[in-house]
C-alpha positions as CSV (number, residue, x, y, z in Angstrom):
1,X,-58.6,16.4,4.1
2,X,-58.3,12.9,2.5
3,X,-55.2,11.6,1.3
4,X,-55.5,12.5,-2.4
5,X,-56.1,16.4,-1.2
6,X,-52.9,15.9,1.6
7,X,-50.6,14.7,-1.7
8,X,-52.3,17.4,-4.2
9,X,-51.2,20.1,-1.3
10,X,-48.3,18.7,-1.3
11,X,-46.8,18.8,-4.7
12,X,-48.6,22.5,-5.6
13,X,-47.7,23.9,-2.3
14,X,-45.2,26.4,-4.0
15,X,-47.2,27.0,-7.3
16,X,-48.5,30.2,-5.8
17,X,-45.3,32.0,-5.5
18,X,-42.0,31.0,-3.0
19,X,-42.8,31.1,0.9
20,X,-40.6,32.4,3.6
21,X,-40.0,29.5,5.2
22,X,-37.2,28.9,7.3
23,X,-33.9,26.3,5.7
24,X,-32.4,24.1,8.3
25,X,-29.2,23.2,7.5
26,X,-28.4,19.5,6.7
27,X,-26.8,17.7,9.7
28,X,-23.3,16.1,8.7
29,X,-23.3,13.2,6.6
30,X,-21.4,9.7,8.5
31,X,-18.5,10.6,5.8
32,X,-17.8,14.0,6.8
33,X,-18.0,13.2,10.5
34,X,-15.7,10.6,9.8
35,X,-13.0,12.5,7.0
36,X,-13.1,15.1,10.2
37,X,-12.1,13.0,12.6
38,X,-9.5,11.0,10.5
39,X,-7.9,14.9,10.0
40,X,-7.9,15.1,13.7
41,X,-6.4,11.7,14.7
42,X,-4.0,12.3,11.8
43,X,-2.7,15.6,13.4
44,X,-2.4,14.1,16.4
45,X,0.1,11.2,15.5
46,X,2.3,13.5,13.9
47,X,2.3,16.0,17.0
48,X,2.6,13.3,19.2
49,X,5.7,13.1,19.8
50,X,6.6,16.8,20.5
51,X,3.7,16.2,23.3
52,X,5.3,13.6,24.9
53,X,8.9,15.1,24.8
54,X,8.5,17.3,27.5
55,X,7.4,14.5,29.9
56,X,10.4,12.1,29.0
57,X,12.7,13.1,26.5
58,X,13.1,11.1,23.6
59,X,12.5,8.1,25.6
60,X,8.8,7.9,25.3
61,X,9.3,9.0,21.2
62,X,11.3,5.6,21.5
63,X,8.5,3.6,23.3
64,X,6.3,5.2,20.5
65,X,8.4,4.0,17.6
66,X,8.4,0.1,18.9
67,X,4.6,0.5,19.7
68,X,4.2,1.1,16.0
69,X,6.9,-1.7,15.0
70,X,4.8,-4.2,17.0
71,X,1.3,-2.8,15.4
72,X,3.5,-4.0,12.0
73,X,3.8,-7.3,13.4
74,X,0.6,-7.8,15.2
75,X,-1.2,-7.1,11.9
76,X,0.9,-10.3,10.2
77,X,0.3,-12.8,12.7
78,X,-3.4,-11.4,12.3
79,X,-3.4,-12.6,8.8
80,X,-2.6,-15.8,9.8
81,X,-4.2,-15.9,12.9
82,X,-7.0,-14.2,13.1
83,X,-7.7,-14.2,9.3
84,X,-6.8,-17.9,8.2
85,X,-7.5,-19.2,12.0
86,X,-4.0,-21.0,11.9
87,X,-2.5,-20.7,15.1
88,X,1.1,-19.8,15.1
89,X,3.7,-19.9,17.8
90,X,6.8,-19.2,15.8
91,X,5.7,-15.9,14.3
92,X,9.0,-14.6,15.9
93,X,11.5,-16.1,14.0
94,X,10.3,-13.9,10.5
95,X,11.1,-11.1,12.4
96,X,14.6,-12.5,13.2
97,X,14.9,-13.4,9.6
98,X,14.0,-9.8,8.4
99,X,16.1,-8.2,10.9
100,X,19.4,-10.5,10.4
101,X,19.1,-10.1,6.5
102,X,19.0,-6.3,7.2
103,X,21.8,-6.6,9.7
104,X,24.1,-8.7,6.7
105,X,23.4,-6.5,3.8
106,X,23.7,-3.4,5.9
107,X,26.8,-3.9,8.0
108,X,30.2,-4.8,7.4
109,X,30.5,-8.2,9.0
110,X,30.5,-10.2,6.2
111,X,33.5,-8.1,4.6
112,X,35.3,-9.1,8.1
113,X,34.4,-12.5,7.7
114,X,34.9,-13.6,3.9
115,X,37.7,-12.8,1.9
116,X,35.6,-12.8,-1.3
117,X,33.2,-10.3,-0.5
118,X,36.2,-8.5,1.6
119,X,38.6,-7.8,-2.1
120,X,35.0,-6.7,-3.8
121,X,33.5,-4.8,-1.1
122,X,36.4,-3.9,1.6
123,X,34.2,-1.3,3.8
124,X,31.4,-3.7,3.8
125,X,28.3,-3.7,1.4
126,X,26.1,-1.1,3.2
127,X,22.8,-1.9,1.3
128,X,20.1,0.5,1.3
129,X,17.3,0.1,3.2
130,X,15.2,0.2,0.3
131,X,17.4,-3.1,-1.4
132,X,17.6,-5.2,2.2
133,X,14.3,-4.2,3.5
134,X,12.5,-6.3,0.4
135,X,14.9,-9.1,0.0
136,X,14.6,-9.4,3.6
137,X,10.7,-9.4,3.3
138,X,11.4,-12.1,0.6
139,X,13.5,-14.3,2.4
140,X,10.7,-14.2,5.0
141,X,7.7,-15.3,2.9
142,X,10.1,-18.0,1.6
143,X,10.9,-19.4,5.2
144,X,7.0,-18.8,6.0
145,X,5.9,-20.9,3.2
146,X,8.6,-23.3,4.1
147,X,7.0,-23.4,7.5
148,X,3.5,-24.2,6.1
149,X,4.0,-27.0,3.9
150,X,4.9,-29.4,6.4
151,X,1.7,-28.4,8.5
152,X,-0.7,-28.2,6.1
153,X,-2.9,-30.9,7.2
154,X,-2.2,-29.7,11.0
155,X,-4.8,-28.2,13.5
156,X,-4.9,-26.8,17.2
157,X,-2.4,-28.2,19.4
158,X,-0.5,-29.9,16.9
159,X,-0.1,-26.8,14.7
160,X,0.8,-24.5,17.7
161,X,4.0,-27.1,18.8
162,X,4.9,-27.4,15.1
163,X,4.9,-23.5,14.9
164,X,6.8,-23.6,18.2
165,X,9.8,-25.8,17.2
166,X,10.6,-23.7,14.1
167,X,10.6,-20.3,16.4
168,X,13.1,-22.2,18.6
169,X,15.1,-23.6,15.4
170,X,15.5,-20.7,14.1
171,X,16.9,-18.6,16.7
172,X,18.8,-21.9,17.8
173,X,20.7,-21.3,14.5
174,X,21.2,-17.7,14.6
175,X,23.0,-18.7,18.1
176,X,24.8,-21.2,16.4
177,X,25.9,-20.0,13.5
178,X,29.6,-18.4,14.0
179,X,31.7,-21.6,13.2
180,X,33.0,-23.0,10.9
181,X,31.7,-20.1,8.9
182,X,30.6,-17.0,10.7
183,X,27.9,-16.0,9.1
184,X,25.8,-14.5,12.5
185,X,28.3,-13.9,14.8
186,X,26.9,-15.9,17.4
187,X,25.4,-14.8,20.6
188,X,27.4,-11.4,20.7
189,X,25.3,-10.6,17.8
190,X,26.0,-7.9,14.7
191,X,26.8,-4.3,15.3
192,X,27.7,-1.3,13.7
193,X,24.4,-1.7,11.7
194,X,23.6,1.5,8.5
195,X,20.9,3.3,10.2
196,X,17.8,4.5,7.6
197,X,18.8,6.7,4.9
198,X,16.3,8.5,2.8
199,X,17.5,10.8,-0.6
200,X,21.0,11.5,1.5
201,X,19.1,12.5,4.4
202,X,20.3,10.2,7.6
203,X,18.0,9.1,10.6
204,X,21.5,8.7,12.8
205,X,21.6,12.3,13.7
206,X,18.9,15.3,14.1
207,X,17.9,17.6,11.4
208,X,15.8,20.8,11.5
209,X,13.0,21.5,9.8
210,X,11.9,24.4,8.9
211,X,13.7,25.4,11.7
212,X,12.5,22.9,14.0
213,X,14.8,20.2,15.5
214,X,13.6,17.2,14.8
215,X,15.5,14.1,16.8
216,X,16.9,11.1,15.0
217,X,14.6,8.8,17.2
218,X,11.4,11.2,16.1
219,X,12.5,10.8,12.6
220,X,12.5,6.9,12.8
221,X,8.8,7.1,14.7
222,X,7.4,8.9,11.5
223,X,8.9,6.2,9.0
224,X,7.5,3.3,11.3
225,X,4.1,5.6,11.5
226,X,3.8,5.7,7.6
227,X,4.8,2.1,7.3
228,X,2.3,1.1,10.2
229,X,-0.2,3.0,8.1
230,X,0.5,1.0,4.8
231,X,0.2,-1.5,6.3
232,X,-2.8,-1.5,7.9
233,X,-4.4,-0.4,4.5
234,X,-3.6,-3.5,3.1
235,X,-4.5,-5.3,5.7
236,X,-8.4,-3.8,5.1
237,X,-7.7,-4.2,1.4
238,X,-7.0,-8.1,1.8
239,X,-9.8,-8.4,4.2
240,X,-12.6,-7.2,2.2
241,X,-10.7,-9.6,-1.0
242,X,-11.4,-12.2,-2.8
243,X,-8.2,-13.6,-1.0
244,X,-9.3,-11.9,2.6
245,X,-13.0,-14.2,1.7
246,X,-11.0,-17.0,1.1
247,X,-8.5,-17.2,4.4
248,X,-12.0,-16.4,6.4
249,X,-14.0,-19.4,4.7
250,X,-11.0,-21.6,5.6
251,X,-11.3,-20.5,9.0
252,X,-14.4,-21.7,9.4
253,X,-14.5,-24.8,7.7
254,X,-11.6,-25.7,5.3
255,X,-13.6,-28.8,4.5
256,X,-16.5,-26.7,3.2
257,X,-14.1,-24.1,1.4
258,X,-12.9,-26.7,-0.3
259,X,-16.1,-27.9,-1.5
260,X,-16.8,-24.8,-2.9
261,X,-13.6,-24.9,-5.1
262,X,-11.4,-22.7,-2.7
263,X,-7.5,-24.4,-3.3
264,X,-7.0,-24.7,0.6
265,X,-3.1,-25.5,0.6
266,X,-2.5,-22.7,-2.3
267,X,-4.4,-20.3,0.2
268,X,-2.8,-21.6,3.6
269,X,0.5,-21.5,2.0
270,X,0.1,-17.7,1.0
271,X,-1.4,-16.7,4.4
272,X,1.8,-18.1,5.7
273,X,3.8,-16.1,3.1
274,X,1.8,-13.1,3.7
275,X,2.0,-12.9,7.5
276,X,5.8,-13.6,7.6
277,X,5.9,-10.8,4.8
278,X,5.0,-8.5,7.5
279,X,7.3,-9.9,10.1
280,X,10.6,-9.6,7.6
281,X,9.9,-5.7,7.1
282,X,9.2,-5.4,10.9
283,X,12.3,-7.1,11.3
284,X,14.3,-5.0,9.0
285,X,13.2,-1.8,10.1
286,X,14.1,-3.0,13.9
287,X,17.7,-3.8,13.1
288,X,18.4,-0.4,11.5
289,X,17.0,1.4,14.2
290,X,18.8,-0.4,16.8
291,X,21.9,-0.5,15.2
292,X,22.6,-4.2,16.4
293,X,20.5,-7.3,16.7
294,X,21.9,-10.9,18.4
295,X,19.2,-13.7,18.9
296,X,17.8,-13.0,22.5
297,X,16.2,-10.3,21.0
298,X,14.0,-12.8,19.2
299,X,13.0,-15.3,22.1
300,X,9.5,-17.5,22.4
301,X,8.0,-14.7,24.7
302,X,8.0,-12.2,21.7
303,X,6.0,-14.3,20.1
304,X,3.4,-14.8,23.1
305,X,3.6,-11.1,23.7
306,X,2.7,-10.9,19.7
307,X,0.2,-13.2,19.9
308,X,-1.3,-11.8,23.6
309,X,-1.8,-8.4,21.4
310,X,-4.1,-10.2,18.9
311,X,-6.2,-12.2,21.1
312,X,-6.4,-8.9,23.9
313,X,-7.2,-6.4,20.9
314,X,-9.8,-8.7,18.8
315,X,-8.7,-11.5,17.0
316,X,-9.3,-10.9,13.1
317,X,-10.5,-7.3,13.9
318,X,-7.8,-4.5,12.4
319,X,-9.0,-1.9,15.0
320,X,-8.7,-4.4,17.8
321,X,-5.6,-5.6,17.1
322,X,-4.0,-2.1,16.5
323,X,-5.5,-1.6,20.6
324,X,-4.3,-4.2,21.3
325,X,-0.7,-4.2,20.3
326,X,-0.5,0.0,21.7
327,X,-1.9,-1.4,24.9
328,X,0.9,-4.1,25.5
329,X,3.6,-2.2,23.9
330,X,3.4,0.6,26.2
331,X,2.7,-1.2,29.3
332,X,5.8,-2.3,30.2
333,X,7.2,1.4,30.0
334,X,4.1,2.5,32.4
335,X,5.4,0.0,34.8
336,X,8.9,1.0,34.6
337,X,7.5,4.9,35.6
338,X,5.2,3.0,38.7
339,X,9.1,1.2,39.5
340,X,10.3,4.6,40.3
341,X,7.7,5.8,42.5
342,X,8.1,2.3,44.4
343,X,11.1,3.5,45.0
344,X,10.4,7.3,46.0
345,X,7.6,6.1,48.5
346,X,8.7,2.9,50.1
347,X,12.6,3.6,49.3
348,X,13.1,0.0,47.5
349,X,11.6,-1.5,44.9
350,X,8.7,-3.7,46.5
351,X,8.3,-5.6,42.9
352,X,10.4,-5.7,39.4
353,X,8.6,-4.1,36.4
354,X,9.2,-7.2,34.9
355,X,7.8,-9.8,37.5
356,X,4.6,-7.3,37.2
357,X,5.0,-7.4,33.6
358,X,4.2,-10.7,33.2
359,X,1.7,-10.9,36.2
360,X,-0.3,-8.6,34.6
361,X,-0.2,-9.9,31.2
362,X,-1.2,-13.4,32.5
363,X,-4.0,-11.7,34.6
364,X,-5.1,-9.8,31.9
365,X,-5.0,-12.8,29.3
366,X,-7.5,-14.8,32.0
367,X,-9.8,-11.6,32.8
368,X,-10.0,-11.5,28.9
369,X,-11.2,-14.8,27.9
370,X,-13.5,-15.2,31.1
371,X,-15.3,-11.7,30.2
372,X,-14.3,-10.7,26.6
373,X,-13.6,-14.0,24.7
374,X,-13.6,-11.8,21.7
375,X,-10.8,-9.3,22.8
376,X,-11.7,-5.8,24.0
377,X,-12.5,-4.7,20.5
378,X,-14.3,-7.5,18.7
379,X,-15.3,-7.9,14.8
380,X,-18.7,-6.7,14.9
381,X,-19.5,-10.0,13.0
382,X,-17.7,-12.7,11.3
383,X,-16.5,-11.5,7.5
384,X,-18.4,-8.1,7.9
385,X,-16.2,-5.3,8.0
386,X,-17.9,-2.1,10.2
387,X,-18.0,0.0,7.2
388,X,-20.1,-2.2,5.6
389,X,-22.2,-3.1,8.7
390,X,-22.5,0.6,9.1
391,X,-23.9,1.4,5.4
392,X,-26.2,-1.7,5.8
393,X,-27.7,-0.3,8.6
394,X,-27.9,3.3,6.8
395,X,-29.6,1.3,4.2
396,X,-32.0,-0.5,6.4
397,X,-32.9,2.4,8.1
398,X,-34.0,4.6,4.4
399,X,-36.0,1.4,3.5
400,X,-37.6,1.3,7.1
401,X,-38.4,5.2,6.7
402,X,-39.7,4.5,3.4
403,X,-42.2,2.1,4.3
404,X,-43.1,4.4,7.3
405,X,-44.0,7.1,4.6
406,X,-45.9,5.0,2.5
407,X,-47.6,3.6,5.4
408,X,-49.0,7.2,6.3
């Protein structure tokens, strides 16, 4: 049979009445398989910490909480780092800013410490989360664009010191900044911090649930969950942007972005802003949950640790840097556990958790860029975004199986 017999077969093949033939069932599209599995790892962060309760009380839900506060921040220095390719050092000292204007607006230290605001507001102002946590999101991009304009024409080395010295200036201040006015209280730091408080319900004690006890350090985990989940929408929202376009152009060449009519300060300037956006409401949602914030909580190696969970994860990759900031914020707790059984089995502790800690993390920073210069989950390629590499692929492979079919 010829292929004009084969194609009249074909299309009259059911003209003669239906045929019993068997129906296969259609395998599952990529977007099923993948709404499933969102359900499922859904599910599982919010079960997640009444599976890990058993192990280590409310301990490891803690560990969980700052993993997610440090997923917040390794996202903004992604913006800036892995988006814009401007290397920061100082990415720490947003958080600071974030977490002290939380701690002022939230606490009653200024009332102690001003007469003015002590006849208006004589318990303190206890500010909302939902007023301190944006103006100290504000007050962050403000400082971050304050940081950039200086270093605008800045690369490498030079950019990376220049980052550096604000980090130390700023929590040089906070240190300093108890006399003549005390506006930080110095290195003892600000206490008796509002924790979060949500339509009169208050994270500072447990609540049940539907009969269910839920914990107070459980109920901070699921804020900092839906918050680490905004924000990594965004972050794929900016990326696949004009604005996400933009920072990665710059990134490779600011000369040629400009030449094609891309306004590189306006664009540094706001990836600046942006990433220090993200450090102010990490930094606010850290001082309510600890209840007290002083500046040694906002040191140089924060920022390397910050900046070691971009590079390890995947710089300007989401996923990667998500990895990677899990990875390194549970570490140390792992090692803490391995302490203990040092101490079961050889009846002293043979090495600190934290001399490890860092041996490990420079180990693991060397291993990386010998082996993985790219991080342990890399961009699949530069200003492609998987989804998109995935569809392309889908679409290659229909147009490759249609030119098989015509072929035959």
């Amino acid at each position: 049979m010829g292929k004009p017999e084969r194609a009249w077969a074909i299309q009259n093949r059911h003209k003669n009445g239906p045929r019993n033939e068997p129906v296969l069932s259609a395998p599952a599209l990529p977007a099923e398989r993948g709404a499933r599995g969102n359900d499922s790892s859904a599910l599982a962060l919010v079960a997640l910490p009444f599976l890990v309760t058993p192990f280590g009380g409310d301990a490891w839900v803690r560990t969980l909480a700052f993993a997610a506060l440090y997923v917040m921040l390794a996202l903004g220095l992604n913006l800036v780092v892995g988006f814009a390719g401007l290397l920061d050092l100082g990415y720490i000292a947003f958080y600071a800013v974030g977490a002290y204007t939380y701690a002022l607006l939230s606490s009653p230290h200024l009332s102690e410490n001003f007469a003015t605001l002590a006849a208006q507001f004589p318990r303190g102002l206890h500010s909302s989360i939902w007023l301190a946590m944006p103006l100290g999101a504000g007050l962050a991009a403000f400082f971050g664009v304050l940081l950039g304009a200086p270093v605008l024409k800045l690369r490498g080395d030079y950019l990376a010191i220049v980052t550096l010295g604000f980090g130390e200036i700023i929590r040089i201040f906070l240190n300093n900044l108890n006399s003549p006015l005390n506006f930080t209280n110095g290195p003892q730091g600000i206490t008796l911090i509002d924790p979060v408080s949500v339509a009169g319900l208050s994270f500072a004690r447990a609540q049940e649930v539907f009969g269910v006890r839920v914990s107070s350090v459980t109920m901070y985990y699921y804020l900092f969950l839906a918050m680490t989940l905004l924000s990594i929408v965004v972050c794929i929202r900016l990326q696949d942007s004009r604005l996400g376009r933009a920072f990665m152009a710059i990134r490779e060449d600011d000369v040629a972005a400009k030449a094609m009519g891309i306004n590189v300060r306006n664009v540094k300037l706001l990836a600046f802003a942006l990433g220090a956006t993200f450090g102010g409401v990490s930094g606010s949602l850290f001082a309510a949950f600890q209840g007290f914030v002083s500046p040694e909580s906002f040191s140089l190696m924060e920022s390397i640790i910050v900046l070691a969970m971009v590079v390890l994860g995947g710089i300007g990759h989401i996923p990667g840097v998500v990895l990677g900031a899990v990875l390194l914020s549970i570490f140390p707790e792992v090692l803490r556990t391995l302490a203990k059984y040092q101490q079961t089995v050889f009846g002293t502790i043979l090495v600190d958790s934290e001399v490890l800690r860092m041996l490990l993390y420079g180990l693991a920073m060397v291993v990386i860029m010998l082996y993985r210069p790219k991080g342990l989950w890399p961009a699949p390629e530069h200003g492609i975004s998987p989804a998109q590499l995935g569809s392309a692929d889908a679409g290659g492979g229909v147009a490759v199986a249609g030119q098989a079919a015509a072929s035959r």
